[in-house]
C-alpha positions as CSV (number, residue, x, y, z in Angstrom):
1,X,31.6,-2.7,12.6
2,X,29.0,-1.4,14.7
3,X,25.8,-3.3,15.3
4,X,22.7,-2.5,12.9
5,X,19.6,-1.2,14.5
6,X,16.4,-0.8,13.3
7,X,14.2,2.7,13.8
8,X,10.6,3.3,13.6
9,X,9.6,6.8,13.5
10,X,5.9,7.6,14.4
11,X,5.0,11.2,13.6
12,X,1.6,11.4,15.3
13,X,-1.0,14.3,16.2
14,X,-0.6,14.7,20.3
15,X,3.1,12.9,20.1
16,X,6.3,11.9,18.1
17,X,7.3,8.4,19.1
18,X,10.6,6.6,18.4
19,X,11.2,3.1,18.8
20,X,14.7,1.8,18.2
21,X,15.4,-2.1,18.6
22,X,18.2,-4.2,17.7
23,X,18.6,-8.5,16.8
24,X,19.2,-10.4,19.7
25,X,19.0,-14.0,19.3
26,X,15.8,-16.1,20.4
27,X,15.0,-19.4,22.4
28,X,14.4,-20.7,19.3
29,X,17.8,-20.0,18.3
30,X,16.3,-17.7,15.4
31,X,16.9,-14.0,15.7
32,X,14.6,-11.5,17.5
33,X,13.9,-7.6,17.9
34,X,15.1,-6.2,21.3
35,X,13.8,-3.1,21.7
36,X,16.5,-0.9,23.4
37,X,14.7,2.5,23.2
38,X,10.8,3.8,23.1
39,X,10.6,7.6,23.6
40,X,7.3,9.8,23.2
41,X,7.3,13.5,23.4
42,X,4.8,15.9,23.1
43,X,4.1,16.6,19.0
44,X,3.3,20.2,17.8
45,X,3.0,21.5,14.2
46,X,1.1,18.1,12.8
47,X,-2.8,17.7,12.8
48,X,-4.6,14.9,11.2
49,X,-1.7,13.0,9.6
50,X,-0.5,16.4,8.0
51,X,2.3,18.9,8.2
52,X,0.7,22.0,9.5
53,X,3.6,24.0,10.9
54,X,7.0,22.5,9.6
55,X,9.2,24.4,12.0
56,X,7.2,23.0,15.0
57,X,7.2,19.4,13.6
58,X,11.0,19.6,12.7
59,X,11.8,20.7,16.5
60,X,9.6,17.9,18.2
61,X,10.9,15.4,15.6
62,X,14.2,16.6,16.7
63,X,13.5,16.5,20.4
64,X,12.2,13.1,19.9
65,X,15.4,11.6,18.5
66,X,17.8,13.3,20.6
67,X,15.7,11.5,23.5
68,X,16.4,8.1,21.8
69,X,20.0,8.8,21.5
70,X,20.6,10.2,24.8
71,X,18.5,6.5,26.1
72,X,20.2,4.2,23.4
73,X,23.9,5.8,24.0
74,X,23.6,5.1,19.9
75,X,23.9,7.4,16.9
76,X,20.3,7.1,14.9
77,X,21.2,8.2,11.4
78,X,18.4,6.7,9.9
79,X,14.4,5.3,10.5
80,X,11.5,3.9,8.9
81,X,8.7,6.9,8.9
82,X,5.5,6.2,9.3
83,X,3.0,8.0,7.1
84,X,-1.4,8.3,7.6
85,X,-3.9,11.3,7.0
86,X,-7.2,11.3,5.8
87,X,-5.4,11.7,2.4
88,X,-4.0,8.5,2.0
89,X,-5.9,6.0,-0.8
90,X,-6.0,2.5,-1.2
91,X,-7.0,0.7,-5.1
92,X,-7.1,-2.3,-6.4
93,X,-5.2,-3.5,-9.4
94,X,-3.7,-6.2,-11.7
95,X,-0.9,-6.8,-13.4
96,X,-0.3,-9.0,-16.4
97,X,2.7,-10.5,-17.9
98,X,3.8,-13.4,-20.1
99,X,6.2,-15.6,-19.4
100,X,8.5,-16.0,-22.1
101,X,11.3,-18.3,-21.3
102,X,11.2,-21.7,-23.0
103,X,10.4,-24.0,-20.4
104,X,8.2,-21.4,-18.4
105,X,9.6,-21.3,-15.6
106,X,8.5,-18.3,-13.4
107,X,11.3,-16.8,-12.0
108,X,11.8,-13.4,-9.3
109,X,12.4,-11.2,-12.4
110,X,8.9,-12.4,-14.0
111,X,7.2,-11.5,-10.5
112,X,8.5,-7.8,-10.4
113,X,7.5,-7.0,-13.9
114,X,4.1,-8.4,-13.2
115,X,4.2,-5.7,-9.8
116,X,4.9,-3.4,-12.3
117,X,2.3,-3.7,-14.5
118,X,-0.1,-3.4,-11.8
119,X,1.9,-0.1,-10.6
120,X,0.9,1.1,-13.5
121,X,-2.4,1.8,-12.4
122,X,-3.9,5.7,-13.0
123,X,-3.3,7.5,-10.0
124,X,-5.3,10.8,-9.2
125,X,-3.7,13.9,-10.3
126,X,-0.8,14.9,-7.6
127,X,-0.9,11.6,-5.7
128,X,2.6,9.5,-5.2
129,X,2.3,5.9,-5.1
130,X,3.7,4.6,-1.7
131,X,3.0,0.9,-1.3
132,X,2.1,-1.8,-3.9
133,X,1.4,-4.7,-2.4
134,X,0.8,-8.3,-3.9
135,X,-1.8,-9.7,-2.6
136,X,-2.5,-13.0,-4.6
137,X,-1.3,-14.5,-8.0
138,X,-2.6,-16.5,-10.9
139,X,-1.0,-18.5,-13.0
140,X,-2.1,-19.6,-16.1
141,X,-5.8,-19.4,-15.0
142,X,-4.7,-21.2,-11.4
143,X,-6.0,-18.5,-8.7
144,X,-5.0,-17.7,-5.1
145,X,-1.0,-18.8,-5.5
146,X,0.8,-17.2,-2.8
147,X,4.4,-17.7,-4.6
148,X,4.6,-18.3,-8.1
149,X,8.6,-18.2,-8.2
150,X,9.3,-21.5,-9.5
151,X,6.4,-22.7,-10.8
152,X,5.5,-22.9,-14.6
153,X,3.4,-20.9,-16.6
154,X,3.2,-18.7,-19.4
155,X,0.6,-16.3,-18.3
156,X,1.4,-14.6,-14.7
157,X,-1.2,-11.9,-13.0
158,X,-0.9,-10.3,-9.6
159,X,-3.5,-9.0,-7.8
160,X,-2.2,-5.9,-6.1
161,X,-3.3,-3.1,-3.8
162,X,-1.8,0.2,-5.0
163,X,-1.8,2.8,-1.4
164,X,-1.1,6.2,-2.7
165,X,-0.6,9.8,-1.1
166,X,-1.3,13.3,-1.9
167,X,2.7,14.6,-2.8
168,X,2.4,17.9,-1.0
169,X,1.7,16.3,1.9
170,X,4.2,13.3,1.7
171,X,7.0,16.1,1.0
172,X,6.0,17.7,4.0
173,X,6.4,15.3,5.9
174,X,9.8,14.2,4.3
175,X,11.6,17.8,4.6
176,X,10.4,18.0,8.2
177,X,12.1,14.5,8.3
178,X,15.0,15.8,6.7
179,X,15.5,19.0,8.4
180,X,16.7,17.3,11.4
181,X,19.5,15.8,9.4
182,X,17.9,12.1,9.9
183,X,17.7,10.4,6.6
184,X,14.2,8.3,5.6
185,X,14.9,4.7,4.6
186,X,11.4,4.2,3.4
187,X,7.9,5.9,3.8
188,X,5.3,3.2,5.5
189,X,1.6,3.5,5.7
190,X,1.4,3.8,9.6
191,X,-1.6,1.0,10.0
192,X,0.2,-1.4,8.5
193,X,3.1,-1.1,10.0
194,X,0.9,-1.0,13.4
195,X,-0.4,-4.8,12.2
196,X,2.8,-6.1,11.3
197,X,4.0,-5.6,15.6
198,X,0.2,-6.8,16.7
199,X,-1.6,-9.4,15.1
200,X,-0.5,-12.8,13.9
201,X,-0.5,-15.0,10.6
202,X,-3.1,-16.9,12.1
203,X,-5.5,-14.1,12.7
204,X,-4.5,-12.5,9.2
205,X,-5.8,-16.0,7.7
206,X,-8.9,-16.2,9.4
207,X,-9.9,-12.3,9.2
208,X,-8.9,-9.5,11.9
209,X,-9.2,-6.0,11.8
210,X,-6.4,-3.7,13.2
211,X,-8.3,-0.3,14.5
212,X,-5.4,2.4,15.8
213,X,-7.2,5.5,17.6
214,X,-4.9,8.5,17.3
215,X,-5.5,11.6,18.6
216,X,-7.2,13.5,15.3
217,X,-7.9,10.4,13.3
218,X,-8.9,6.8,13.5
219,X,-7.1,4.2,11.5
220,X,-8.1,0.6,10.3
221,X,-6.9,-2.5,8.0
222,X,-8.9,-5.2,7.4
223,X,-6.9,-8.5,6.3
224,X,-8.6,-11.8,5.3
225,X,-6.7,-15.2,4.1
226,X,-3.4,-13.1,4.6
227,X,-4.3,-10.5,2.6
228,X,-4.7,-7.1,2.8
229,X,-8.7,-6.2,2.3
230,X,-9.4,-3.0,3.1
231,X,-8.1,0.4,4.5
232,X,-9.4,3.4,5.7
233,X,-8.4,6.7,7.9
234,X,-11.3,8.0,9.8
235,X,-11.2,12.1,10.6
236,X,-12.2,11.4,14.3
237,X,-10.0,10.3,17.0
238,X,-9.7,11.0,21.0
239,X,-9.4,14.5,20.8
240,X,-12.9,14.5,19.6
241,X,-13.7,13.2,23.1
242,X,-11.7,16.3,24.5
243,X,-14.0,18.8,22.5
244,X,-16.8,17.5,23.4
245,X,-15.9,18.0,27.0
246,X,-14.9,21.6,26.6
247,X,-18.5,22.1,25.2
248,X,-20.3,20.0,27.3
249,X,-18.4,21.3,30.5
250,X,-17.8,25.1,28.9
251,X,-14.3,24.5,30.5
252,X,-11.1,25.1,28.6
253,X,-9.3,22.9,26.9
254,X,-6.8,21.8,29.0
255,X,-9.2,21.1,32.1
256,X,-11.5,19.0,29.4
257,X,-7.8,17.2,28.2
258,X,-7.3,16.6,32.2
259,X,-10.7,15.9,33.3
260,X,-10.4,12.8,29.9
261,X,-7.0,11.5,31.4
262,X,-8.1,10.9,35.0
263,X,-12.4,10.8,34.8
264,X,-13.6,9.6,31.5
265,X,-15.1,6.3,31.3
266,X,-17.5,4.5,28.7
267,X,-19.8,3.3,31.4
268,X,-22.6,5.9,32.8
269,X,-24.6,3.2,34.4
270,X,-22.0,2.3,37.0
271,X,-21.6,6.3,38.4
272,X,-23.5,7.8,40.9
273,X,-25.2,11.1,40.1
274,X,-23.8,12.6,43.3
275,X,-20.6,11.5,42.0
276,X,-18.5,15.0,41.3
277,X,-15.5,16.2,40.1
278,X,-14.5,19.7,41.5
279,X,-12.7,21.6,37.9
280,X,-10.2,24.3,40.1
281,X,-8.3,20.5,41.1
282,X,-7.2,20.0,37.2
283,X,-6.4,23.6,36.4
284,X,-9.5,25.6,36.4
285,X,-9.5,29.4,37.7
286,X,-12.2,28.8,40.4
287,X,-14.1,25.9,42.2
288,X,-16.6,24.3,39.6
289,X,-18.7,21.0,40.1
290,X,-20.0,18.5,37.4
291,X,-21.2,15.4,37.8
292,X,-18.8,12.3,36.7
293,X,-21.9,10.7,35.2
294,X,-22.5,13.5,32.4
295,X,-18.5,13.4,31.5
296,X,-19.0,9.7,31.2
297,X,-22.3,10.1,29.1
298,X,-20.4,12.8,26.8
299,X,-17.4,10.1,26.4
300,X,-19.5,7.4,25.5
301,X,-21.5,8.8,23.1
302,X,-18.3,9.8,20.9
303,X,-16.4,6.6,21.2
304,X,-20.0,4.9,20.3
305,X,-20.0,7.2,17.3
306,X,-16.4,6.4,16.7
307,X,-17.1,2.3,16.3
308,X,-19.9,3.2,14.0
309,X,-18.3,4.9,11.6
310,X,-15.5,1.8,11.8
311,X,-18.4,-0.8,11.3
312,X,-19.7,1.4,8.4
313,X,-16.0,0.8,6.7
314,X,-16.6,-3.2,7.5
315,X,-20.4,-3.0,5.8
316,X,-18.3,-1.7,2.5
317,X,-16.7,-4.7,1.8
318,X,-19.2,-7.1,3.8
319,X,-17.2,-8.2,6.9
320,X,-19.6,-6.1,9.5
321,X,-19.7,-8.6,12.5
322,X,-18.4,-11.2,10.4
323,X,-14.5,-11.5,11.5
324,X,-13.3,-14.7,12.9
325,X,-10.0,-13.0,14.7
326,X,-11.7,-9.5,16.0
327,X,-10.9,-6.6,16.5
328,X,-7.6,-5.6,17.7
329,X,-7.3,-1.9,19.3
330,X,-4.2,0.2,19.7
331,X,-3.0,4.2,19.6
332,X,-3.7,6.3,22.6
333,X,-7.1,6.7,22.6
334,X,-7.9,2.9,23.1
335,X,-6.7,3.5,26.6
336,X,-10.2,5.3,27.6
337,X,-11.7,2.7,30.9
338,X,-14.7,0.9,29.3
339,X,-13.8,1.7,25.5
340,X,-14.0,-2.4,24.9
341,X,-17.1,-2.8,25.9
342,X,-18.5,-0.4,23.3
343,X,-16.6,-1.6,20.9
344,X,-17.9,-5.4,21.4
345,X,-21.3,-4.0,21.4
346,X,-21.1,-1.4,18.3
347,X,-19.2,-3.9,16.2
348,X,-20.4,-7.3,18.0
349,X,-17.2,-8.9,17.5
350,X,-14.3,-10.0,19.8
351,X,-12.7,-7.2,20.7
352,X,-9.3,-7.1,22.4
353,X,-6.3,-4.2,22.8
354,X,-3.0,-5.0,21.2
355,X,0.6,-4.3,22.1
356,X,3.7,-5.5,20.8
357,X,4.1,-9.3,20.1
358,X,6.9,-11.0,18.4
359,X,9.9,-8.5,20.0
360,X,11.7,-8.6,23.7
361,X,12.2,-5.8,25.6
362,X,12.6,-4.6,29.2
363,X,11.5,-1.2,28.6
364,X,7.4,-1.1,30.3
365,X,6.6,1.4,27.1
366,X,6.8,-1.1,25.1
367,X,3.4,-2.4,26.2
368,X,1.5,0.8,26.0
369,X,-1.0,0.5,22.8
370,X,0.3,4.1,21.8
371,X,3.6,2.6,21.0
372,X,2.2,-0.2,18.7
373,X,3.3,1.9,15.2
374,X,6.9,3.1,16.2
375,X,7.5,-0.6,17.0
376,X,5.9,-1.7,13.8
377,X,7.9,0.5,12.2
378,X,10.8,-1.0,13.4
379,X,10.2,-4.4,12.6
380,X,8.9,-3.6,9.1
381,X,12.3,-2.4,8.8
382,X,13.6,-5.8,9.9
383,X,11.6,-8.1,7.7
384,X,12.1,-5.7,4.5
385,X,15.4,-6.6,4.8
386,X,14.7,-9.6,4.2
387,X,15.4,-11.7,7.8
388,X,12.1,-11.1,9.7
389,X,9.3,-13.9,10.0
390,X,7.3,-15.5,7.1
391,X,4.6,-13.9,6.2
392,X,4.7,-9.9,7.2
393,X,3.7,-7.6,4.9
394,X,7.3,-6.0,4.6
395,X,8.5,-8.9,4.2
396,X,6.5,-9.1,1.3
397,X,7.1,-6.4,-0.3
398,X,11.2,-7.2,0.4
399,X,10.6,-10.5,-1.3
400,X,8.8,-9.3,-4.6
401,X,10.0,-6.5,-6.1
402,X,13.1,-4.8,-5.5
403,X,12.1,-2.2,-3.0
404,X,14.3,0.7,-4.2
405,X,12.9,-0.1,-7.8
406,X,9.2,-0.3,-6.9
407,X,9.7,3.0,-5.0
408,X,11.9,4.6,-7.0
409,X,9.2,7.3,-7.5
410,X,9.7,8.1,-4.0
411,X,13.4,7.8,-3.5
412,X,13.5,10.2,-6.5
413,X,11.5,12.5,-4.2
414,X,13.1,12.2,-0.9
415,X,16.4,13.2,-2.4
416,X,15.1,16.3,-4.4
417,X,14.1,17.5,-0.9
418,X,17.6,16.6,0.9
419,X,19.0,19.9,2.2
C-alpha cells in the first residue's frame, strides 16, 4: 500500500501554490508532517479570491500540480483547496438540543445534533455553508466547556460560527478544480487554514491575530481563549502597491511590478533624495530617473492604509491594540523591507512574520510567508483525519461532527460538478 500524503492546494491571485507533505515520525516519537514538495507558479484567470477566466485558472492549476508530481516522483489524486474572496461571510450561531438518555450522559451523537441545530442558521439567499465551527459549549447553564462528550446534562448548546460562500463562486472554483481531473477532499477557508501552520495554542488562548496579504486582498482571523473571534477579507492587497506605482511613476505595469520587487521599502526617512533608480534597467523603453525616496513614500502610504483598515476590523469587536500574542503576518506581500515597522506602529501591537511551524522539511520554500496557506492546507488535512495535534481547528471540526455529514451540502455540490 502506498504511503498517504496530504495536499494543500492554494489557488491565489499572482500564484497557484501546492504543498504536498507526508508523516514522518518525530523526536518525540509522535508523528510529524514532512513536507516533500512546495511548488508556486504564476496564477492567471483568478482575481480577488474569484474565478474570473476558468480556462486560464484550470491550466495554471494544472501546471501547478504537474510541477508537484514531477518534484514528489508521486501521483496527487487529491488536495485540500483553499477558498477566500471578499465574498466569504462569517455569523454567529447556537444550537440547542436535549439530552434524552436516562442517565444524561452526553455522548458524540448528542454533540453533532447540537452542530446541527446551529447549522441551521438562515443563510443569505445563494450562499453555501462551508465551515461550522464549535466554538464553546454549555451544558445545563455551565458556560465555556470545551468537550462536553462525557459529561452529564440534559440541556446541551454550542456556540458556533457558521462561514459561508456565495455558490457561483464556490462552483467555480470547484469545476476549475475538477477540470484538471484532481478530486477536492474538502473546501477550507484559506485564513484558517494559514493559522492552523503559524500560530500556536498558546497564542490562540491569549489572543493573536493571523493577517495574510495576498496579492488583491488582505485576509485576517482573530482567535481569543482558542476560539475563533472574528474574520474578515479586505479588497486591498500588494498589488495595490503596484498601481500605485504605475500612477505615481506613469510607468507600465510591469516596470511598477519590478521597480516593488527590488526598490520598495516602508521607510522614506532612511533614502537620500539623490538616491535614483534609472526605469530602462527593469524593462522600460528609454532611460527614466525617479527618486527611490518617492517610490518609498508611495509604498508606505498604501501599506499604512492597509493596517488601518485591519485595525478598523479589530475596533469591531474591541481588540484594537489589545492582543496579548500579536500580530502574525504571512502571504507575499508581507515580504515588502520595512512593512513591520508600520504595522507595529498602525496597530501598536507586537508584530512578527510567520512561516511554517510544527512540520519538517528540507525544502527552503517552505519558510517563505507566501507558502503559509498551501502548508496549512496540508496539515488541516492531517488533523481532520483525526491524528494531528490537540487543539487545531480541523481537528475540531474532525472531532465534532462527522465531516462528510456537516458538509454534505457541499459534497452534494462537488459531485454535481464532476465531469
Amino acid at each position: 500500500m502506498s504511503e498517504e500524503i496530504f495536499t494543500g492546494l492554494d489557488i491565489g491571485s499572482y500564484a497557484v501554490r501546492v504543498a504536498v507533505g507526508k508523516l514522518v515520525p518525530s523526536n518525540e516519537g509522535r508523528e510529524q508532517m514532512h513536507i516533500i514538495g512546495a511548488v508556486e507558479v504564476p496564477s492567471a484567470g483568478v482575481n480577488k479570491g474569484t474565478v474570473t477566466n476558468l480556462e486560464d485558472a484550470v491550466s495554471s492549476i494544472s501546471r501547478a500540480l504537474e510541477q508537484a508530481e514531477r518534484i514528489t516522483g508521486l501521483p496527487i489524486n487529491n488536495a485540500w483547496a483553499g477558498i477566500s474572496g471578499g465574498h466569504i461571510l462569517s455569523q454567529e450561531s447556537r444550537g440547542v438540543i436535549g439530552v434524552g438518555r436516562s442517565d444524561g450522559e452526553i455522548r458524540d451523537e448528542d454533540v453533532e445534533r447540537a452542530i446541527e441545530a446551529a447549522r441551521t442558521v438562515a443563510t443569505p439567499t445563494n450562499y453555501e455553508i462551508i465551515h461550522v465551527i464549535p466554538k464553546s459549549f454549555t451544558v445545563d447553564g455551565q458556560r465555556g466547556i470545551k468537550d462536553p462528550v462525557g459529561m452529564n446534562g440534559i440541556r446541551l448548546e454550542v456556540d458556533a460560527l457558521i462561514i459561508q460562500g456565495l455558490g457561483s463562486q464556490i462552483k467555480n472554483l470547484t469545476k476549475a478544480i475538477y477540470r484538471t481531473g484532481l478530486d477536492i477532499e474538502d473546501l477550507v477557508y484559506s485564513i484558517l487554514a494559514t493559522a492552523e501552520a503559524v500560530i500556536t495554542d498558546r497564542q490562540k488562548e491569549l489572543g493573536v491575530c493571523v493577517v495574510n496579504i495576498g496579492a488583491s486582498t488582505t485576509s485576517m482571523v482573530v482567535f481569543e481563549e482558542g476560539d475563533v473571534m472574528h474574520t474578515a477579507v479586505l479588497p486591498f492587497g500588494s498589488d495595490n502597491v503596484t498601481k500605485d506605482l504605475v500612477f505615481g511613476l506613469r510607468t507600465s505595469i510591469e516596470v511598477a511590478e519590478q521597480v516593488k520587487l527590488h526598490y520598495a521599502t516602508c521607510h522614506p526617512d532612511e533614502i537620500q533624495k539623490k538616491d535614483e533608480i534609472n526605469l530602462a534597467e527593469l524593462g522600460a523603453p528609454e532611460d527614466e530617473l525617479v527618486g527611490r525616496k518617492f517610490v518609498a513614500e508611495i509604498t508606505e502610504a498604501r501599506v499604512q492604509e492597509i493596517f488601518e483598515h485591519v485595525d478598523k476590523e479589530l475596533k469591531k469587536i474591541d481588540r484594537s491594540g489589545m492582543l496579548p500574542a500579536g500580530v502574525i503576518l504571512t502571504g507575499g506581500g508581507s515580504k515588502l523591507v520595512g512593512l513591520l515597522d508600520v504595522a507595529k506602529s498602525v496597530l501598536r501591537l507586537p508584530v512578527s512574520i510567520g512561516s511554517a511551524i510544527g512540520i519538517t522539511s528540507v525544502i527552503d520554500r517552505t519558510g517563505d510567508p507566501s507558502m503559509t496557506t498551501a502548508i496549512g492546507l496540508a496539515l488541516w488535512g492531517y488533523h481532520i483525519r483525526g491524528s494531528g495535534k490537540k487543539g487545531g481547528i480541523g481537528n475540531l471540526i474532525g472531532k465534532f461532527g462527522n465531516v462528510d455529514k456537516l458538509t454534505s451540502g457541499l459534497k452534494n455540490l462537488f459531485k454535481s460538478l464532476k465531469p
